[in-house]
N, C-alpha and C positions, 0 to 999 in steps of 0.2 A: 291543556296539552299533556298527550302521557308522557310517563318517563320513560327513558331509552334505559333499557340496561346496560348497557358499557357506554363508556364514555371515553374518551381524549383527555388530554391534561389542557387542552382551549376549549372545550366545555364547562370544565370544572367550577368555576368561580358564579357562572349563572345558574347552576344545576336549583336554586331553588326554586327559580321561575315557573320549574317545571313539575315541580313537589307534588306530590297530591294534598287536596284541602284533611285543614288538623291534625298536619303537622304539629309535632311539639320536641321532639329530641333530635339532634344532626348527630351521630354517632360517625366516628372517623377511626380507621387503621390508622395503625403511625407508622411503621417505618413503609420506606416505599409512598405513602401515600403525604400523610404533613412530613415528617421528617425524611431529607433523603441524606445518600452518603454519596463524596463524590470519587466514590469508587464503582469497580464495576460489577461487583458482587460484595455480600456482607463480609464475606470467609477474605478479600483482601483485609479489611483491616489488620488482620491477625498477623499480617506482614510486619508491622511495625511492633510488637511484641517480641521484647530480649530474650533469646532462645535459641540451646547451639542447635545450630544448621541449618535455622528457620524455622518459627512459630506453626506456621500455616497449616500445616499436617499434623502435628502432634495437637495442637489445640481441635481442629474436626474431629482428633479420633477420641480425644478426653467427651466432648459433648456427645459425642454419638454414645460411646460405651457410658457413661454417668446416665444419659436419658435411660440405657438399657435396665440400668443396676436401680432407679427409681420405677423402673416399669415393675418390676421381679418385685420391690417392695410396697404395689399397689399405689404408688403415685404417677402420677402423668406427665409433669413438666419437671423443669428442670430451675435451678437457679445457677449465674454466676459460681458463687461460691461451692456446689455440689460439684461443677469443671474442674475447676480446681484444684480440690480435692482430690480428683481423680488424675488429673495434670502432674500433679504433686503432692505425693502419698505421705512425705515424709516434714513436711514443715506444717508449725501453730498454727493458729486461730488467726494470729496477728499476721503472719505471713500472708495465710491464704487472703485478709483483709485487704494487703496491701495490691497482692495479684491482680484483683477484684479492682480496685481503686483504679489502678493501670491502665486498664481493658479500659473502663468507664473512659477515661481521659481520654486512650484515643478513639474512642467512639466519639467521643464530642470532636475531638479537633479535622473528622470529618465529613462532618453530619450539619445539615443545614435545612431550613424548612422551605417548602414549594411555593413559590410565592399563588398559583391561583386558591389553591387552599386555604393557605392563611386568608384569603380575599373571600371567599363563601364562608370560613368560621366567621371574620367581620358581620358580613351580613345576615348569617342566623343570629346573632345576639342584636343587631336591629331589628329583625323582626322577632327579639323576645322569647328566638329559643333554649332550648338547655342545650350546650356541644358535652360529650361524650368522650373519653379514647377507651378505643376496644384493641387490645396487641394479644400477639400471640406472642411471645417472648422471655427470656432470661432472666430478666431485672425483678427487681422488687416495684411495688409502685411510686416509694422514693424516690429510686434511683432512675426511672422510667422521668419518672416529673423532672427531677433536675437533668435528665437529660431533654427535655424538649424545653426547658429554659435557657440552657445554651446554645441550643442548635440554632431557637428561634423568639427568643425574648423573653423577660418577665410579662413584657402585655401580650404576648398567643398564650403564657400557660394562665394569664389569667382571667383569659375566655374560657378556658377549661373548667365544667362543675366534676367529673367523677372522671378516675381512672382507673380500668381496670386490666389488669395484667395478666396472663395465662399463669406464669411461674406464682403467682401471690396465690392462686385458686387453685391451683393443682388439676385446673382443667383447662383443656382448649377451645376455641371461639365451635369448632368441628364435634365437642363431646360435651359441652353442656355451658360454657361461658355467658352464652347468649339469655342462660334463663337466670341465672343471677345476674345480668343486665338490666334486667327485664323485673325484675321484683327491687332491686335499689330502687330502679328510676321511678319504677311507682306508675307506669305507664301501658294501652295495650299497645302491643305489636305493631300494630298497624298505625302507628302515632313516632315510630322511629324510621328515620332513615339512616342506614346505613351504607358507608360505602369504603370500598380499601381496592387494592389492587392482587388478590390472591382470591380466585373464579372460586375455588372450591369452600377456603374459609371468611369470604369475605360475604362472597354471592350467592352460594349455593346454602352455606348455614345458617347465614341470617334470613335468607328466604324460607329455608326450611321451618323456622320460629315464627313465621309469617310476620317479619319485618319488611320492608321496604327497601330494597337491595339495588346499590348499582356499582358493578364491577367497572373499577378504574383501570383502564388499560394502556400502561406508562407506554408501549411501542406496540406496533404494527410486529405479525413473526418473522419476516422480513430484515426488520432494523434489530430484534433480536439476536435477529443470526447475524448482523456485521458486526454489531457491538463484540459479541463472543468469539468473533473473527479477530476484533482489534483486541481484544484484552490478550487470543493467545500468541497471536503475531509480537505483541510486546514483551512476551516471556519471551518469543523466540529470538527478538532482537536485544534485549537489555538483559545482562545477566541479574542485575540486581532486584527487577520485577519479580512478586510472589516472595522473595528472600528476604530481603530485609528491608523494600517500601513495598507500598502495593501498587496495585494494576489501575493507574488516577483516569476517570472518566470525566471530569467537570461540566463534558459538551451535555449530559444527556441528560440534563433539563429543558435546554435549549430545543433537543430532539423532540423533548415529547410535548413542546408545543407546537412544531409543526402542522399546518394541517393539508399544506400540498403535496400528493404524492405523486405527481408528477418525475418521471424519472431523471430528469436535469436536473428539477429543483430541488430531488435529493441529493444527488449526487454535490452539487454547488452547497446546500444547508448544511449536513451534515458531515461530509466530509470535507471537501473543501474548506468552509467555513471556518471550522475548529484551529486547522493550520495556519491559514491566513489570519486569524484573530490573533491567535500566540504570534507568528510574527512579526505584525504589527508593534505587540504590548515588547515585544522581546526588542524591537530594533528603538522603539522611543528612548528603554532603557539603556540600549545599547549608545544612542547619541546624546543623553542626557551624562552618560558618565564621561564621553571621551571630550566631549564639550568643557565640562568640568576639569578633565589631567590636562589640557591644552590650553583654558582658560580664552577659550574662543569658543562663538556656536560651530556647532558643525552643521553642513547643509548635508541633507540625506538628498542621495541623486539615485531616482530610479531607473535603472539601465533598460530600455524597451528595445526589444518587442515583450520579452517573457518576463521583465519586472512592470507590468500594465497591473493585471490585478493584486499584487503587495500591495502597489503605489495606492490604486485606489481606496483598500481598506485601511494603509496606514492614515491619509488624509482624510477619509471620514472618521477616524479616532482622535488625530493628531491635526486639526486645520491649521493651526498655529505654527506646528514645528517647520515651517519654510519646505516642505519637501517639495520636488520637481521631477516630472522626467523629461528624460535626455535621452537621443536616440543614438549610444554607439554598442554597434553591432563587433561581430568579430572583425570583419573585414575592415572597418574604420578605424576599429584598434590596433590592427594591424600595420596598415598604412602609417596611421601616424605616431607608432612607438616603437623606429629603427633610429636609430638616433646615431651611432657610429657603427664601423665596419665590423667588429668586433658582434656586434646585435645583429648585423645581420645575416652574418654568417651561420650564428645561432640559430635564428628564427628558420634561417633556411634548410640547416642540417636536419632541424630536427624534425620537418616535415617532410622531406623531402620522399622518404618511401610510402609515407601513407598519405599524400595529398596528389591530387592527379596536377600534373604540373602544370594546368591554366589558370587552373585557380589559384598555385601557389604563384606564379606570376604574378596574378590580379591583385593577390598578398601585399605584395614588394611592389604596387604602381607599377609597372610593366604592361603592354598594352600587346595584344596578339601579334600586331606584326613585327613588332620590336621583336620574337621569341620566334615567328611564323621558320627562319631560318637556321634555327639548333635545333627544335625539337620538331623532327619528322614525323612521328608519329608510330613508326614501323617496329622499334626497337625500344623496348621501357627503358630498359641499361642503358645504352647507350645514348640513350634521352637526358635521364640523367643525369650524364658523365658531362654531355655537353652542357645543360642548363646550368651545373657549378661552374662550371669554366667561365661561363657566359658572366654569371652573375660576379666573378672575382675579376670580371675587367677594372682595369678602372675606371675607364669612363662609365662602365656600367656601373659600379658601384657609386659613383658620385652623382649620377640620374636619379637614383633609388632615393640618396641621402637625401637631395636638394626636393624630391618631391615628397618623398617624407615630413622634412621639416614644414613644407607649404600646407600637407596635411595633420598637422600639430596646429599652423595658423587658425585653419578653416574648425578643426576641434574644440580648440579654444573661444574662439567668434562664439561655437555654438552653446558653449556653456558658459559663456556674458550672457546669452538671451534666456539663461535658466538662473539668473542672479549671484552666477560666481565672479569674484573681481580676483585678481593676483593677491597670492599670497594669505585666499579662505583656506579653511578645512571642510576638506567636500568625504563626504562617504557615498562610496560608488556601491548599490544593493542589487542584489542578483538572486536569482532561485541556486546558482551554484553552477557547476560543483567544484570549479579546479580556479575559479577565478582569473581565468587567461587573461582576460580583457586590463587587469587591476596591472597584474603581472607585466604587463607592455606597455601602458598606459604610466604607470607610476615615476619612473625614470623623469619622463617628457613633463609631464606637469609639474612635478617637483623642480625638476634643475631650469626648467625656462621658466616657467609661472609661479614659480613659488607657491605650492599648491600642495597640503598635506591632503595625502592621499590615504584614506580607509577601504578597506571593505568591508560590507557586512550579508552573507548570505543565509539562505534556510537553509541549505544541506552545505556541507565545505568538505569535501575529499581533495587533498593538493597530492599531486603528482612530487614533489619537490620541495624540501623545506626555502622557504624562498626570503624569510626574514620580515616580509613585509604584515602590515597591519591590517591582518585578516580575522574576521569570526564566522563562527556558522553557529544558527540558533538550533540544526544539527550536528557537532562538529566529534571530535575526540574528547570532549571534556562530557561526553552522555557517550559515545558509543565505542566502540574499539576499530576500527581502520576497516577489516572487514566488514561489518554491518553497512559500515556509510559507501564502501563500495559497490553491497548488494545493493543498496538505494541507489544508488548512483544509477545503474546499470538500467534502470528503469524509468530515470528522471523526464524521460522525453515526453512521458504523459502527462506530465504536471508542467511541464513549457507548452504544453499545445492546449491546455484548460487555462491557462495565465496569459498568451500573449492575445495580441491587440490584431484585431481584423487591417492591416498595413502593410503594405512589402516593406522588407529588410533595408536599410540604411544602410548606400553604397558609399555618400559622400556629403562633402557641406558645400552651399557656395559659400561667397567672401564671407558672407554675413551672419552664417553659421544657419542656413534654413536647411533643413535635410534635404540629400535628394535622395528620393526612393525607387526600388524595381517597383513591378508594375503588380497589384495587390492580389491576390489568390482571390476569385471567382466565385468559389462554391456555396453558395447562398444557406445549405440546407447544415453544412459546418458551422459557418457562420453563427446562425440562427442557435444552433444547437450552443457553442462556448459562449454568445450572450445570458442564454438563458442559465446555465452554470453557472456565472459568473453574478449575473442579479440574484441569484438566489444568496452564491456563497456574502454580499455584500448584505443582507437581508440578516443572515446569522451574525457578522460582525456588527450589526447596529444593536440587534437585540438578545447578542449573546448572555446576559446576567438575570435576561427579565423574567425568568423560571426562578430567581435564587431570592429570598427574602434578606434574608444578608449571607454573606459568603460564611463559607466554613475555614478554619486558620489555617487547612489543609491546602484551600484551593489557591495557589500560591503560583508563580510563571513557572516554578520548573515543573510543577504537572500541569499545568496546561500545555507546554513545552515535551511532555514525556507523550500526553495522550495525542498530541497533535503527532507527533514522530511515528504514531500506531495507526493513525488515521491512515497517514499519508501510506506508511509501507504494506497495510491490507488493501489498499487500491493495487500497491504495487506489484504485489505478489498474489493476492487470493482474491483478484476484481468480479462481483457479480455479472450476470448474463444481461443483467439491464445496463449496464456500465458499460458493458462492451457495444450494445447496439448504438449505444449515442455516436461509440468511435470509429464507427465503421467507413465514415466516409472522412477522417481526417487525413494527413499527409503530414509529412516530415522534411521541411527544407537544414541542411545546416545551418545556413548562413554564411557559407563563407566566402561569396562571389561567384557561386557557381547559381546556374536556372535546374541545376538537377532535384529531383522529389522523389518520395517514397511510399508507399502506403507505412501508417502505421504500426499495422500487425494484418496480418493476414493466416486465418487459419490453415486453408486448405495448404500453405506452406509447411506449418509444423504437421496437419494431417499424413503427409507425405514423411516429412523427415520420419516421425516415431513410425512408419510402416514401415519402411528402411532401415531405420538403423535403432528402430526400439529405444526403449526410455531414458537409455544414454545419451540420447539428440539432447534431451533439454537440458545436460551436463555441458554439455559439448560444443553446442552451438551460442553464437552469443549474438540475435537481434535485438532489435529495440525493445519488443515487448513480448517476450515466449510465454509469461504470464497469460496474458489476453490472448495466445493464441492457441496456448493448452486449457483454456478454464474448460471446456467442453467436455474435456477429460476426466473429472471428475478432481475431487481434493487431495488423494492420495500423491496425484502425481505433480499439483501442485504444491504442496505441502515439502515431498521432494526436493525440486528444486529449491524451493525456499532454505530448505535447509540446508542443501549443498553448498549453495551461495553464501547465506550468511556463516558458514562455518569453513568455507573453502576446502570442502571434502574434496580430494584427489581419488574421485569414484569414477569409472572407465564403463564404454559401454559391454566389457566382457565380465567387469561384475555382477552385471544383471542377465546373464548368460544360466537361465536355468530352464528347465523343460523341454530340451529338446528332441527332436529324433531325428534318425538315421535316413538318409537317401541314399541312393545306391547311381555312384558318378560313372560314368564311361568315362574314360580320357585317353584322346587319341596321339600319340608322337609320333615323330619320324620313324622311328625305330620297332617302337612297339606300343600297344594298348594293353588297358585293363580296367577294374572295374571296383572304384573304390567306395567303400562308405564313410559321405562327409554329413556331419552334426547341423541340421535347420533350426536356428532356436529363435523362439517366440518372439515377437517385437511385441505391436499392443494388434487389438480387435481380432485377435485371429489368426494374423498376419504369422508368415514366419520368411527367417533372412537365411539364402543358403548362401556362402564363401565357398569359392572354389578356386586354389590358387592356379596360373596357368605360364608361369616363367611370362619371360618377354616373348610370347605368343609362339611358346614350345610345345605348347598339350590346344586339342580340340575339346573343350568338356561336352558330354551328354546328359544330360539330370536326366534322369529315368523316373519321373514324378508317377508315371504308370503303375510301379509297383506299392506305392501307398494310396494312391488317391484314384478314385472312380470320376469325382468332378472335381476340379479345382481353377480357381481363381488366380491369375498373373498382373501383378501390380506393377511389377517392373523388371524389366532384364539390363543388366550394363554393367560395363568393364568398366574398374577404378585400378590406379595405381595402388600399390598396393602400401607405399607409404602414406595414401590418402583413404585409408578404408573406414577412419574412422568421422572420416568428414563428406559434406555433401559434393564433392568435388568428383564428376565422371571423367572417364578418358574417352572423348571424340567418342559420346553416347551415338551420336547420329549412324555410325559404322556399323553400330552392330546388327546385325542379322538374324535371328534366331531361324533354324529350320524345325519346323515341327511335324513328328511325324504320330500320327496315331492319335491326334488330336484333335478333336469336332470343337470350331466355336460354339456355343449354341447362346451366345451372349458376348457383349462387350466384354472383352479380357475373362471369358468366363468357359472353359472348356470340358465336354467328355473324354475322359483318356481312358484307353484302351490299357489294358493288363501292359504290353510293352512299349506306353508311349516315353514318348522323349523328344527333349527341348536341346537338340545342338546349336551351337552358337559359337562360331570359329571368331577367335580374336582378332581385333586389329592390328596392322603393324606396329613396334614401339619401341624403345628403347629401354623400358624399363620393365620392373616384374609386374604384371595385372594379375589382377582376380576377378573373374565373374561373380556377380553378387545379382541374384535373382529374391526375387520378394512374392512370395505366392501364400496361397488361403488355399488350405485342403478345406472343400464343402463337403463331400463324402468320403469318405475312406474307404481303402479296399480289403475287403475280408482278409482277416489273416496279418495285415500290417502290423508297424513294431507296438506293442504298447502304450509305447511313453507315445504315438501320436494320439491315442484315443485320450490318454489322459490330461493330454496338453492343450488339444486342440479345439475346440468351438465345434467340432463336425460332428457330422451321425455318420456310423458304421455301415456301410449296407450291407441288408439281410441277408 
């Protein structure tokens, strides 16, 4: 069989089946190929290097300039100690010694060997070959040997017969390494195999030697670019990342043994997986210690729909640790966590303007016709006004109590059939983020059941210091309140790859059996969060089976740090294959209502940023504006990321640049004239004219004729003018545009004439409007201002 020249890292360990005959030497790259780091470039380590304001910069530019200053004196490489030197011009011999020592340490503490590697050096010294290491690198060959004795044992270094280093030769594998490889080992060319993960000095130079060459290629360019996606999103979320730890990747052993590329079963392996594994190993910890301060176990209780997949991977880590799910949704925590009048007036106030008030009925056991006579439907306020009144009867309030309490019974019931008796410690685990359910819940189960109540989530942002016994394996102890909100704000994709194909949990009977709504339909959703979901269960079984033994680095808080990086580059910078899996999901709350949502929907944000330009994705806040701007390119992802995580107070008038001039008519009562108002750019093209018009005091005319020969009309409509910077029109249906001098000759696509114009008399109102039209000059008219030819996307006609 011939040899392939690239390979996978699930290749690797057979590769000699494939050898060609008389073979005699396995020659191996080491770093990247036997030894890896569980970092995500070699330049993090240098995080962990004492140095004011951060190592990481000053030590690239000491190596960069020292290689310069060895080139100028006719040597090639470089060593440690030459850095140094150059790092720090002003201390001994012993100094630089000890700098040197430093580095070494934490190169070892995390640096760990590949396990299919170690597995093919195994079996070239069964079949009696000589193993090799070929490095391009720093070290001495000392200091190289004792580092792959830590990384990966005294028995991998002592399969090792020769090592040779680039810094010991003062040449590299690329300028002549290969031929003093080649005269040690005593062997011809064509009796070595070599293989490393660098195309050019691994593959192309020992081929060029006429060695036996097979380029190991740790990722797809692909998984490349997410990995470099998650290392800088973790700068952008953790200030401490690149400064004084580094950027922990531990997953991408795991990764590059992958061999489905199937885009689920990436999406589930590789990102998924990594988060789910961490908080698994993160919630064991977490019930093993409180188990310990309470001197009782604690039962970990997975709250479904959206704790399904933790649940599942904490129990295949964890079979032992009693964990269960239990089905209480909002609405049941609700119900049965009003305990007195006091609670429930609370519960009520505080939803009261943002819950549409059937559902906050449904909340409080209330039942449509019980309400069908206060709230009419006609009047929000005075909806309202009447539902508090209603709810502070007393008899109404003692219905609500007395069926409360019954739904604390039926609660309870349900979590006997999950093995809690009166008076366990139960831990309630959720994806997050505010811990409502804990929050309601906690009261009832402690003061009737005796029941110590925990939580434990992945992401934890609380609205409220609330006192109770809550963690997040994202919480403020890794992030600052910001960050965990920018997550937050996008969680809804990680509750719809997590929960369980089930409708929602309305209620229990006696016995505590759920009763459920009736289950979402979509077969091809469905299918898609199975396959996620098998996958990401795939990574938590065989997450270590890349690592020969761990490195002292790979520790829970960076598995913990890198999962936080996973999870927020899905959130914020989601590839185009990620998004197609989610195109047919939906969004229910849960909270007693049958209402749904799409996910994300581009042609939504398409619209907003044509409208209202790149201050929409400041501005607006859906579920997922991430996924519905990737389309857009990284800039303007990257953006909002930033804005978010930083809570820039950025307006869409600071992205107000390149505009030009149109020339308005506006007609009043009294008189007319002819003003010039500023069109400035949105995105593709587009541009936004404001034209203010009193409470429907001025007729405007946009004279689009004297710039444009064709142009394009995306939208015309009247907003208030306290609403100009939201998507909110005023009785859009009203408006009329009359156009005169204007040929369609296309959908929303017109010739306009040297004097054409767009009138559009206001609707009646009460308040001040502005017309806000959204048009694409395609051609320009000779002679127009400038700034449109240099703003605008169009050609000038001749």
């Amino acid at each position: 069989m011939a040899m392939k020249l690239t390979v996978g890292g699930a290749e690797i360990a057979t590769l000699l089946d494939r050898a060609p005959p008389g073979l005699r030497v396995l020659s191996l790259d080491c770093f990247d190929t036997l030894i890896w780091r569980t970092t995500h470039a070699p330049r993090d380590v240098f995080a962990c290097i004492d140095h004011p304001g951060g190592a990481m910069q000053p030590r690239m530019w000491a190596e960069e300039a020292a290689a310069k200053q060895q080139a100028a004196r006719g040597r090639g490489e470089v060593l440690l100690s030459d850095i140094y030197r150059r790092l720090h011009p002003r201390v001994d011999a012993a100094a630089i010694d000890a700098l040197v020592a430093r580095e070494l340490a934490h190169e070892a503490d995390h640096a760990f060997a590949f396990t299919p590697v170690v597995a093919l050096m195994t079996e070239a010294k069964r079949r009696g070959l000589t193993i090799i290491i070929v490095s391009d690198m720093y070290m001495t060959e000392a200091q190289l040997r004792a580092h792959i004795a830590a990384a990966a044992g005294a028995d991998v270094l002592a399969m090792i017969d020769h090592v040779f280093v680039s810094a010991a030769h003062g040449v590299a594998k690329g300028s002549g390494l290969f031929d003093i490889v080649l005269d040690v080992v005593g062997v011809a060319p064509q009796a070595v195999l070599h293989i490393g993960d660098n195309r050019a000095a691994d593959h192309d130079a020992a081929s060029a030697h006429g060695l036996n060459a097979v380029h190991f290629r740790q990722f797809a360019p692909g998984v490349m670019t997410r990995l470099r996606q998650e290392a800088a999103v973790a700068v952008m979320t953790n200030a401490r990342v690149q400064q004084d730890v580094p950027t922990c990747q531990p997953h991408r052993s795991a990764i590059a043994l992958r061999v489905d590329d199937d885009p689920a079963y990436v999406l589930g392996h590789d990102v998924l997986g990594p988060a789910m594994h961490s908080f698994a190993l993160w919630l064991k910890q977490e019930v093993d210690t409180l188990s310990a301060r309470l001197g009782k176990p604690v039962r970990p209780l997975f709250m479904m729909r959206d704790g399904y997949l933790p649940f599942l991977a904490f129990d295949a880590l964890f079979p032992d640790a009693g964990a269960r799910p239990v089905e209480i949704s909002r609405l049941v925590a609700a119900r049965a966590g009003i305990q007195d009048a006091a609670a429930l007036e609370a519960f009520v106030q505080e939803r009261l303007e943002v819950m549409p008030l059937s559902a906050l009925a449904r909340q409080v056991s209330l039942f449509a016709p019980e309400i069908a006579k206060v709230v009419k439907g006609s009047d929000l306020a005075a909806d309202r006004i009447a539902f508090t009144r209603f709810i502070a009867r007393g008899e109404t309030r003692a219905k609500i109590l007395k069926r409360s309490r019954q739904a604390g019974d039926r609660l309870m019931a349900h979590l006997r059939r999950a093995g809690v008796a009166e008076g366990d410690a139960i831990m309630l685990v959720d994806l997050g983020y505010n811990g409502s359910a804990q929050n309601l819940l906690t009261p009832v189960l402690h003061d009737r059941f005796g029941l110590d109540v925990s939580g434990r989530y992945l992401l934890l942002r609380e609205e409220q210091v609330t006192g109770l016994d809550k963690r997040g394996m994202l919480d403020t102890r890794h992030h600052e309140c910001r960050v965990l909100h920018a997550m937050s704000s996008a969680v809804v994709i990680l509750e719809q790859l997590c929960n369980v194909a089930q409708g929602s949990t309305t209620d229990f009977a006696a016995d505590g059996t759920p009763l459920r709504e009736a289950v979402d339909g979509k077969g091809r959703t469905s299918a898609v969060r199975e396959a996620v979901q098998a996958a990401c269960m795939d990574y938590v079984r065989t997450a270590t089976d890349g690592i020969h033994w761990p490195a002292r680095s790979d520790t829970l808080d960076a598995r913990v740090q890198a999962a936080s990086a996973t999870l927020a580059r899905l959130f914020f910078l989601p590839g185009a294959d990620e998004l197609k899996l989610f195109e047919t999901f939906d969004y229910d709350a849960n909270l007693g209502t049958d209402q749904v949502s799409r996910l994300f929907d581009p042609t939504v944000a398409e619209a907003g940023l044509r409208r209202r330009g790149i201050g929409y994705v400041d501005e607006e806040r859906r579920m997922y504006v991430a996924g519905e701007i990737q389309g857009k390119g990284l800039p303007l992802s990257m953006m909002m990321l930033s804005s978010l995580r930083f809570g820039l107070d950025l307006r869409g008038e600071d992205f107000e640049v390149g505009g030009f001039e149109v020339p308005v008519l506006l007609l009043g009562s009294n008189d007319q004239g002819v003003v010039p108002m500023t069109a400035w750019p949105t995105i593709d093209g587009y541009y936004r004219l404001v034209v203010p018009v009193g409470a429907g005091q001025f007729v405007p005319g946009v004279q689009l004729g004297a710039v444009c020969e064709m142009v394009q009309i995306e939208s015309i409509a009247f907003q208030r003018v306290a609403d100009i910077d939201t998507a909110t029109t005023w009785r859009a249906d009203e408006t009329r545009p009359v156009l005169d001098e204007m040929d369609e000759v296309g959908t929303g696509v017109f010739r306009a004439g040297e004097g054409a114009l767009v009138m559009v008399p206001p609707p009646p109102a009460p308040d001040p409007l502005a017309l806000v039209m959204v048009f694409r000059p395609l051609v320009l008219r000779h002679g127009a201002a400038a700034g449109v030819a240099s703003a605008a996307p169009a050609r000038r006609a001749a």
